[in-house]
N, C-alpha and C positions, 0 to 999 in steps of 0.2 A: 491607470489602473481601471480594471472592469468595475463599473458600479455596481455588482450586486459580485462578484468573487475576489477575497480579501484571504491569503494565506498568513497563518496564526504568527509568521514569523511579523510583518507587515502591519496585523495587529496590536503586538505586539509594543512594537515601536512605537506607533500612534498610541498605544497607554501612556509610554512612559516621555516620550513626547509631550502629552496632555498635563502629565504628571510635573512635570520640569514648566509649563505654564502656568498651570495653578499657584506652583510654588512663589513662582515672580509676584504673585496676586495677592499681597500682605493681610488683606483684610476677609478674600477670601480663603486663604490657605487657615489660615486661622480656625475662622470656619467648618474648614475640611478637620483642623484637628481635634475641633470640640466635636464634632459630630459621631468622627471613628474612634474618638479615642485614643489615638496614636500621636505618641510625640516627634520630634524631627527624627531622631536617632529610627524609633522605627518606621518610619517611613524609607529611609536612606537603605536598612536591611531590607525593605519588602519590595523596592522598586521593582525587581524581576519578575515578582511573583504576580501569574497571570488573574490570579482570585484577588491580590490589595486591586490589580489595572483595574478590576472589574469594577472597585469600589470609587476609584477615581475617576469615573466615565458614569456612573451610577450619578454620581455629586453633580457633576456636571453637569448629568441631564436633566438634573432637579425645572433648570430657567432656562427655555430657550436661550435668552440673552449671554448667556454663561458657553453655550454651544457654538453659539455664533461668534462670540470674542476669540474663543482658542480656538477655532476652525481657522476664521482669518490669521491670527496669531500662526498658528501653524502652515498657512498656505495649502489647505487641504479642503474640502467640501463639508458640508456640518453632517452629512449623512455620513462620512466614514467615521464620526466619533462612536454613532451607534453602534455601524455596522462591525468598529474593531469593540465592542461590546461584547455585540453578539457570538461575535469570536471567540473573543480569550474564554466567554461564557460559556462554550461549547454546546451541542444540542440539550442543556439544562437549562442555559438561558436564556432560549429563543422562545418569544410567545408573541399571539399574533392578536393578544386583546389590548 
């Protein structure tokens, strides 16, 4: 894949990909649900949804360390966690500070 062009389907996956890591992550999924609010049930409803992906690649990117585990975890680079960020975010979420 081009390192800087990432189509929202590709995205996409790399959310809920992210998403299906976390969850393995007992102590930080937890985390993730005290944080958003949301309990398992709605997590399982929202996983398509490209605004919860944005919130689990948000979480994510709190620690490098956390970027790094589920990139490797994933087999993918730690930049396309951002970059399917930026995506699912659409030109609202891109910012360059």
């Amino acid at each position: 894949m081009d390192r800087f062009i990432m189509q929202h389907d590709a995205a996409q996956v790399t959310g809920i990909r992210a998403l299906g890591w976390l969850a393995a992550q007992d102590e930080l999924f937890d985390a993730f649900l005290a944080s958003s609010g949301a309990d398992v049930a709605q997590v399982r409803a929202a996983a398509a949804d490209p605004a919860f992906l944005c919130a689990v690649l948000d979480f994510l990117s709190q620690r490098d360390d956390w970027v790094l585990d589920c990139a490797a975890a994933l087999g993918v680079a730690p930049q396309e966690i951002g970059l399917a960020r930026a995506v699912l975010g659409g030109r609202g979420g891109m910012h360059w500070t």
